[in-house]
N, C-alpha and C positions, 0 to 999 in steps of 0.2 A: 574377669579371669575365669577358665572353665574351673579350676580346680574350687575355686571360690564357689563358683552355680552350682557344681556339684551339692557341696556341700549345705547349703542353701535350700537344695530341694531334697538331700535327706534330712534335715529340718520338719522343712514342712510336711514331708510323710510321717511322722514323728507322732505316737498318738502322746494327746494331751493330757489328758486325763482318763484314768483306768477302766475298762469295759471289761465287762463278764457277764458268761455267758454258763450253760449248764449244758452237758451231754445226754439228751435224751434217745438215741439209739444209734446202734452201728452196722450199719448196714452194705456188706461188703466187704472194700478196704477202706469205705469211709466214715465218719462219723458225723451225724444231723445234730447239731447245736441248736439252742433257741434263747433267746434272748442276746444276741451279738449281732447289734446294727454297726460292721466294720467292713470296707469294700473289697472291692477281688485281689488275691494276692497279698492278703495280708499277713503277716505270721503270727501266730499265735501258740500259746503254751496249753498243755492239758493237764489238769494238777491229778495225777493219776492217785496220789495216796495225800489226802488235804491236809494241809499242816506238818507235812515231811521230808518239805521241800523235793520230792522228785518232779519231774515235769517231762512231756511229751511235745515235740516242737511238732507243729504244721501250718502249713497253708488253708487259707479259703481258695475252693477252687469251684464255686457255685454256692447256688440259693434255689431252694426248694418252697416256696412260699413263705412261710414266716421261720423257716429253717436256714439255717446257715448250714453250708457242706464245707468240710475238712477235710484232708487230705494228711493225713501224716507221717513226717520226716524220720518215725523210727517204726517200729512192730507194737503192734495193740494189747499184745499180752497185757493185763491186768487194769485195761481204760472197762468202767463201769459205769453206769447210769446214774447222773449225778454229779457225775464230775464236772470241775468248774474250769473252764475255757477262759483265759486271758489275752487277752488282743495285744500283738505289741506291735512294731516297725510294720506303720504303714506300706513304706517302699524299701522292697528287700536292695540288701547292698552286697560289697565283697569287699572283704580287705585286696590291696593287689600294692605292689610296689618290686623293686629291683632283690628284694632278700629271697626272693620264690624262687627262681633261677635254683634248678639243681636240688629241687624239693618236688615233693608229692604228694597233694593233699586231694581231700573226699571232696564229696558233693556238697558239703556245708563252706567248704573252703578251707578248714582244716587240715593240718598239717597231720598222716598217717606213715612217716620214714621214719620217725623213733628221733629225728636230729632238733625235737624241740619247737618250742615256741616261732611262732612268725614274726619279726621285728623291725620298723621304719615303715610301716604298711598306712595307705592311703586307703578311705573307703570311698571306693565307687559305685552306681546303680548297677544292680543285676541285668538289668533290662534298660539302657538309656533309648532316646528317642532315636530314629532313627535317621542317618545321614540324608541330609540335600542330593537327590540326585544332583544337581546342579557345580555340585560340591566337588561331584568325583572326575578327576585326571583322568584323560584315555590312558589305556593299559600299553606301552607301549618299548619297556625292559623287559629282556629275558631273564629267567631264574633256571640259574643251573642246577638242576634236582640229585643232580651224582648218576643217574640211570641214565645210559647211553639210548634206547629205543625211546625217551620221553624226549631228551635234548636236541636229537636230532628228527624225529619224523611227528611229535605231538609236544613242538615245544611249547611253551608255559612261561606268562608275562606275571611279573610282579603285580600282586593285588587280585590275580584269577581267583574264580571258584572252580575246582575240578574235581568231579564223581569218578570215584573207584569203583567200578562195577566188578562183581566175582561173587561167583558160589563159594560154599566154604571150604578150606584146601586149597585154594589153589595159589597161594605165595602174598595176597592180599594184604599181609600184616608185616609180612617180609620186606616189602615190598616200602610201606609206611615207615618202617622203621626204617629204612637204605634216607630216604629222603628226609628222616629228620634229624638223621647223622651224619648225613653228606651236603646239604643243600646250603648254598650262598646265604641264605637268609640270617639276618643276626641272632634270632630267636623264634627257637618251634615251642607251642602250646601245643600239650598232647591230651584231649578228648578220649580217656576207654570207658563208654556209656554202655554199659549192660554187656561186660564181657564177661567170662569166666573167671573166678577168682584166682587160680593158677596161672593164667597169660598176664596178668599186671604184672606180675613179678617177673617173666620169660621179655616180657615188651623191655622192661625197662634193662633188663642184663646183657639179652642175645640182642634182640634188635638194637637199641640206643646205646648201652653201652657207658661207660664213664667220660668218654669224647663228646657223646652225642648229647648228654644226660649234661652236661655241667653250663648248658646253653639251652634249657628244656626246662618247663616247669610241666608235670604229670597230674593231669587230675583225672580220679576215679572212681567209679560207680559203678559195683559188680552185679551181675543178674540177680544176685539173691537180695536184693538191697530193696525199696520203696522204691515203686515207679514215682514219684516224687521226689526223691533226691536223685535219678537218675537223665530225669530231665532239670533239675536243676547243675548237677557237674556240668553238660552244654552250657550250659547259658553260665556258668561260674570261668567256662574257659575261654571263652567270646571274651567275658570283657577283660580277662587279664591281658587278652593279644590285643584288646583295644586299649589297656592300659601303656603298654612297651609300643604300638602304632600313633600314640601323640605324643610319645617320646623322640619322634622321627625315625624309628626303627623296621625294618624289613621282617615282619613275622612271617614264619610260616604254623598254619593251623593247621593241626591234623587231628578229626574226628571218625573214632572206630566203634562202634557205627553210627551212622542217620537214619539204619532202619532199624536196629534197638531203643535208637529216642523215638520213632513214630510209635513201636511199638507200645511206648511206655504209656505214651500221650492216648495210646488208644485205652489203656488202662484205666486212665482217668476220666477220660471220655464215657466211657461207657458206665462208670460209677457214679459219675451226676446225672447220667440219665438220658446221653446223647443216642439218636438213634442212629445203629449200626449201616452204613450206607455202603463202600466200597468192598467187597469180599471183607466187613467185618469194620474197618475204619470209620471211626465217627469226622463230623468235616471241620472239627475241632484242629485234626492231625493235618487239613493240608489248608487249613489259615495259619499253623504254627510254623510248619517247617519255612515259609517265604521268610517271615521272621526270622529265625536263625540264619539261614544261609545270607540274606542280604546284609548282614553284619561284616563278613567279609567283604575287602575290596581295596580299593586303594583312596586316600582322601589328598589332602595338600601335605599333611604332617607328615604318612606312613604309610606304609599297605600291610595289607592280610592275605594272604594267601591262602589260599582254601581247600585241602584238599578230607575229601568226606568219603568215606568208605559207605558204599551201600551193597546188601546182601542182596543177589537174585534169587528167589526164592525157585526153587524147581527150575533153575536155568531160565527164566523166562525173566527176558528181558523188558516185555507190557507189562508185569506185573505192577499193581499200582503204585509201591513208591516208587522207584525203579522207574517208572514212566513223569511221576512228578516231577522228579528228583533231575532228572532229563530239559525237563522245561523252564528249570530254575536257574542251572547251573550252567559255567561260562566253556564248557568241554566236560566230555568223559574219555575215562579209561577202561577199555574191556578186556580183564583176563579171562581166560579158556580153558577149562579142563582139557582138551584139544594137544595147546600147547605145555600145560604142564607134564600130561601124561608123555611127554616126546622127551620130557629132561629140558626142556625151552627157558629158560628162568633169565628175567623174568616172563611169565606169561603172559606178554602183552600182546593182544591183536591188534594190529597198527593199523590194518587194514578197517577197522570197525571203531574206534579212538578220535575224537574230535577234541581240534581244541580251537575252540572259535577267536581267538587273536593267534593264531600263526603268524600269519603273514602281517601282523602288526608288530611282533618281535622278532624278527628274520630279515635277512638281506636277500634282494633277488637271487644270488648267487645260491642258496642254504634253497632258497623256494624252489629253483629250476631242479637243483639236486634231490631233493625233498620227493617232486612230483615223481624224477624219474624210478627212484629206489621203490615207490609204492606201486609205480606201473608195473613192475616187475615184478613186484611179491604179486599181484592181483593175477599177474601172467600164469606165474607157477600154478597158483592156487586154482587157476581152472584145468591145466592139462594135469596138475595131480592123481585126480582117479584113473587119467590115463595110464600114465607112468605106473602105478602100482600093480595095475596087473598083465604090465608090456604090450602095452594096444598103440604106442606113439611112436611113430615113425622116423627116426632123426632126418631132418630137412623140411618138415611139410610146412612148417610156419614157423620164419624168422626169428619171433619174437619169443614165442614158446620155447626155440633153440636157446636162444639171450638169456632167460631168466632161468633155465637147467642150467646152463653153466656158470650161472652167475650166482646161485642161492648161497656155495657155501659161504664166498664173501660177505654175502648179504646176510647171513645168520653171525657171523662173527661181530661183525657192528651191534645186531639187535641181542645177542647173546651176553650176557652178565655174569660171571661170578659172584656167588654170595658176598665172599669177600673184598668184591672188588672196584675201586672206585672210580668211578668213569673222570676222575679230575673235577674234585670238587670245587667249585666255585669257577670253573673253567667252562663256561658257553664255548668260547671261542677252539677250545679243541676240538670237543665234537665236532665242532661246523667242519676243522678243517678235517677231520677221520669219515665224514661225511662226502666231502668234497674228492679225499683220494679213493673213495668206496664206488663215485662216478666215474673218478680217471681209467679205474678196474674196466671197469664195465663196458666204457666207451672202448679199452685196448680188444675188450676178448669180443665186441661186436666186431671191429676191423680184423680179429685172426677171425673167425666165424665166416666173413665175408670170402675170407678165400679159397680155394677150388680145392676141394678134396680133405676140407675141415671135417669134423667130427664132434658132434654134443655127446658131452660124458651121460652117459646112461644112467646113473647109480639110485638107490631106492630113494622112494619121494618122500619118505620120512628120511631122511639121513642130515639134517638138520639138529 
């Protein structure tokens, strides 16, 4: 029985008997212990005032020759030299069970909504081994996300991992929240890793919502916090959506961001001593993120759905997570300053958006439609600088005619109101809002074709 092996091997992480250790210098954000022969990842207490019962929880997260390195889960204020380090749970765990639903707890797993205690809670590994490739189902259902421009031209298979790319501003959160209050999925785990302390509270009101929120368990870890508890929130919200996916359940995961947990990792990284290699990254951060993100997917029980918000730093889309993050993941999303500054929302470039099982959740019918609407947008998007400063000639090229009088249509489709839901849990609408967005098109090439037509002129921003 898994729930049984679980249990089994937080057992056997279990220390047996009591280890201590003594805090001989802090160096950093870390502290070098010695005397604590306990291995990586273990947690551990720091008795900051001996005999008065306060304590400082952390991690090992290195070994400095006969030093142990810690890492800890709160502020160092008043840890001094001398202090005695106690070893406990070999293998970090999480409570997780169906009472989380419609809660929001930290990166220890705690409960921070003020509604109490957590209760019926199962403990699961932080970190369990990782799936059988062999294991995993082709991806092969669509998941209706509520966003009409993902449903129809970058749809998305149950059990996907999908990167949200976006500078900051430009609807990326909005955007997260639309999907994890609209989406088919039976239940979204919401990841906020190193956000602002004032947006936990804006995510869970304006974006989620009490619809969205009563089918969501929130876990968060704001930038003022330890980079050690902020990469543990990640890994605390992995396995809750792996807890609700061997339930047989349709998760959807949503983590804001994966380049605030690189971030963090690099923090760490660079405190035990790793050397700085990518603009700054130790290679700590990209053996970690494979790990995280392969958590997602779909197995025989459930899937995970995966969608990670990554930051472009200076627009630059080689930047090195940003390029990882690329290489790992099953499609991306690229919003555009471009398109937000136009009033576009959401701001998705369709045109630059991959989702590598398209055509594994789509009907030829959705495919043929799919290609033609992006042939078009591509069309526009080249005679555009024409248009702008009245250099194009109505008739010189067919197609160029086609997609000028075809854009408004085309913008209606990929256009969103904030509050508006493209029909949640309805794939099949869009397909068909899709399909009559072809019929359009196909009608005003046939008026086009005839003698003495005319392509509307109007500004190439009028989208």
């Amino acid at each position: 029985m898994p729930i049984l092996d679980d249990q089994i091997n937080i057992l056997d992480g279990a220390a047996l008997v009591e280890v201590r250790g003594q805090v001989s210098e802090v160096r950093g954000m870390a502290l070098r212990v010695t005397d604590l022969p306990v291995p990586m990842g273990s947690m551990v207490r720091v008795l900051t005032r001996q005999g008065q019962g306060a304590a400082l929880a952390g991690e090992v997260v290195g070994f400095d020759q006969q030093q142990t390195i810690v890492m800890p889960l709160g502020f160092l204020g008043g840890v001094r030299q001398g202090d005695v380090v106690v070893a406990g749970q070999f293998t970090q765990t999480v409570g997780v069970g169906w009472s989380l639903l419609g809660r929001v707890l930290d990166g220890l797993g705690r409960p921070i909504d003020g509604k109490g205690r957590l209760r019926d809670t199962t403990t699961c590994p932080l970190e369990p081994k990782p799936v059988d490739p062999l294991e995993r189902p082709p991806i092969d259902t669509p998941l209706a996300t509520g966003v009409r421009a993902l449903d129809a031209t970058v749809s998305i298979g149950r059990g996907q991992r999908v990167g949200v790319f976006a500078a900051p501003g430009v609807g990326k959160s909005t955007l997260l929240g639309t999907m994890a209050r609209h989406t088919a999925a039976d239940v979204s785990v919401v990841a906020l890793v190193g956000e602002r302390g004032r947006e936990v509270r804006d995510f869970i009101t304006t974006h989620l919502g009490d619809q969205g929120m009563a089918k969501s368990v929130v876990v968060a870890a704001t930038s003022d916090e330890p980079a050690l508890l902020r990469i543990r929130a990640a890994m605390v919200a992995n396995s809750i959506a792996e807890y609700f996916r061997d339930q047989g359940k349709d998760v959807l995961l949503i983590m804001d961001s994966i380049t605030r947990f690189c971030h963090a990792q690099r923090q760490i990284g660079l405190a035990v001593g790793e050397p700085p290699t990518t603009k700054g990254y130790p290679p700590s951060v990209f053996a970690l993120m494979p790990r995280l993100l392969e958590r997602s997917g779909r197995t025989s029980k459930g899937s995970i759905t995966g969608f990670y918000a990554v930051l472009v730093e200076g627009d630059d889309i080689t930047e090195p997570i940003s390029d990882a993050a690329q290489g790992i993941l099953d499609g991306h999303i690229q919003l555009t300053r471009e398109l937000a500054h136009r009033g576009h929302w959401p701001a998705i470039d369709v045109l630059e958006s991959i989702s590598r099982v398209v055509d594994q959740v789509t009907t030829p019918g959705q495919q043929s439609a799919r290609r033609e609407v992006l042939r078009l947008i591509n069309a526009y998007k080249q005679v555009e600088d024409l248009l702008n400063i009245g250099a194009y000639a109505a008739g010189s090229n067919p197609e160029f005619d086609l997609a000028i009088a075809c854009k408004p249509a085309i913008d209606q489709l990929l256009q969103q109101g904030r509050s508006e839901v493209a029909g949640t849990a309805d794939f099949d609408k869009t397909k068909r809002l899709l399909e009559a967005l072809v019929g359009q098109i196909q009608e005003v090439k046939r008026q086009l074709a005839k003698p003495g037509q005319r392509v509307p002129q109007g500004p190439a921003n009028s989208g």
